[in-house]
C-alpha positions, -999 to +999 in steps of 0.1 A: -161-491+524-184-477+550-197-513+556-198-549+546-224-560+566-266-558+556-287-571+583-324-576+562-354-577+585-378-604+572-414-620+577-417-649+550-459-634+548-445-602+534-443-601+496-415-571+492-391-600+514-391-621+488-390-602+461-358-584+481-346-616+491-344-632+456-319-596+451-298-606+480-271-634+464-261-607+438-260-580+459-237-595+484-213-606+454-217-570+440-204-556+474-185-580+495-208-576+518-223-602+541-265-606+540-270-610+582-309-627+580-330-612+606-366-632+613-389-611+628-427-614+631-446-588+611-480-587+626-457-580+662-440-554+645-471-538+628-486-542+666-464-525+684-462-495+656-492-492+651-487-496+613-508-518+596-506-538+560-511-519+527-535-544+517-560-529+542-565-499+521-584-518+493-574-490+466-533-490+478-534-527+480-545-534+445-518-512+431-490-529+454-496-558+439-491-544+405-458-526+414-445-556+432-453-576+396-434-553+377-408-552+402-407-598+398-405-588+360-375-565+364-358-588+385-366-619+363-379-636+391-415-658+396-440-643+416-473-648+424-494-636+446-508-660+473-548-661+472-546-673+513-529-633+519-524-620+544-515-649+559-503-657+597-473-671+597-462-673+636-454-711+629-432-705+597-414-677+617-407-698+646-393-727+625-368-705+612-360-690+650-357-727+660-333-741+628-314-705+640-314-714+673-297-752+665-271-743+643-290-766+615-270-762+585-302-767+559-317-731+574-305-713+539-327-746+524-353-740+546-354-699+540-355-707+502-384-734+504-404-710+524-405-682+505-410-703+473-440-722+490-454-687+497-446-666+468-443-689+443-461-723+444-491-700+463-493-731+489-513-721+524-485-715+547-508-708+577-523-743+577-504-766+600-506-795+567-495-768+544-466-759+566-458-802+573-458-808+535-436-779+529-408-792+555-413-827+546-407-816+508-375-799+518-361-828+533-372-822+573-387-846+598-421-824+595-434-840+629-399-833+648-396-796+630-424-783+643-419-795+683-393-779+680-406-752+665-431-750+694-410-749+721-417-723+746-380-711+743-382-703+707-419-684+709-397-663+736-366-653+712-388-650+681-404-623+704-373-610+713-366-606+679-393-589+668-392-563+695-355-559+693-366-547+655-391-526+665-364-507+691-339-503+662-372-483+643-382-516+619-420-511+614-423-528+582-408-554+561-382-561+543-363-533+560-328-531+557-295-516+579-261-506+566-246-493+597-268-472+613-285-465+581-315-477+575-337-482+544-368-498+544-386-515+511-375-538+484-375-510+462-348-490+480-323-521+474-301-491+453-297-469+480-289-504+500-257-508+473-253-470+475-244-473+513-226-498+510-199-490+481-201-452+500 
């Protein structure tokens, strides 16, 4: 096996992640291979690329959202889009940096919840009480989450994070490494299993 090991770049605000990470469980049992979660923020990434969202091209936007419906029908998986899109999501990304960063055991929990909240239950995750109700929901202290989550040393490593993606050539999300390979897209999750049974 060339490698067992998928490292999947991730903002919770892009669409294709959850679509790709609702794939991942199966994936990793089809393989062997372990699913290495990699929280990166995508407005830094698009920033420092100098890419910028399909949904800013009115005409390509539209049409993603139809692909990425028959994608959540192919998968058997709920989706819906979010009518707060694009939203910023600094403060969901830097929850998941800080559970990371203390070795909380409920992160997987958390990960789930997010995405759901997002791409499911279409809930405003760039609203500070959107973003409290979703943690208290899950089972969090909401209040004690997000001081952590504020903490000037996890604003520092989720911007570590997201440049160290960038340096490995990430400029979108999901984006995906086997090895040195990299694929970007939830659609490329074959060539994903390809690489890895190689």
């Amino acid at each position: 096996m060339m490698s067992s090991t998928v490292d999947f770049y991730f903002d919770f605000g892009s669409p294709a992640a959850y679509l790709a990470f609702t794939q991942l469980p199966a994936l990793a049992v089809a393989t062997g291979a372990e699913i290495v979660m990699k929280p990166m923020l995508l407005g830094g990434v698009f920033q420092s690329t100098g890419n910028r969202p399909p949904i800013s091209v009115p005409l390509k936007g539209a049409y993603l959202f139809q692909d990425l419906e028959r994608y959540a029908r192919r998968y058997g998986v709920a989706f819906n889009l979010n009518p707060h899109f694009p939203v910023n999501t600094v403060t969901l990304m830097r929850v998941d940096i800080s559970l990371a960063m203390q070795g909380d055991e409920r992160l997987g929990q958390y990960r789930e919840a997010a995405f759901r909240a997002m791409w499911i239950d279409q809930q405003n995750m760039g609203d500070a009480a959107g973003i409290a109700a979703l943690l208290d929901a899950a089972g969090f202290d909401a209040a004690a989450t997000l001081a952590g989550a504020s903490e000037q040393a996890v604003k520092d490593q989720l911007k570590a994070c997201t440049q160290a993606a960038v340096d490995r050539g990430v400029f979108g999300a999901p984006t995906f490494f086997v090895g040195e390979q990299m694929f970007w897209g939830q659609d490329r999750l074959d060539f994903v299993r390809d690489a890895l049974t190689a």
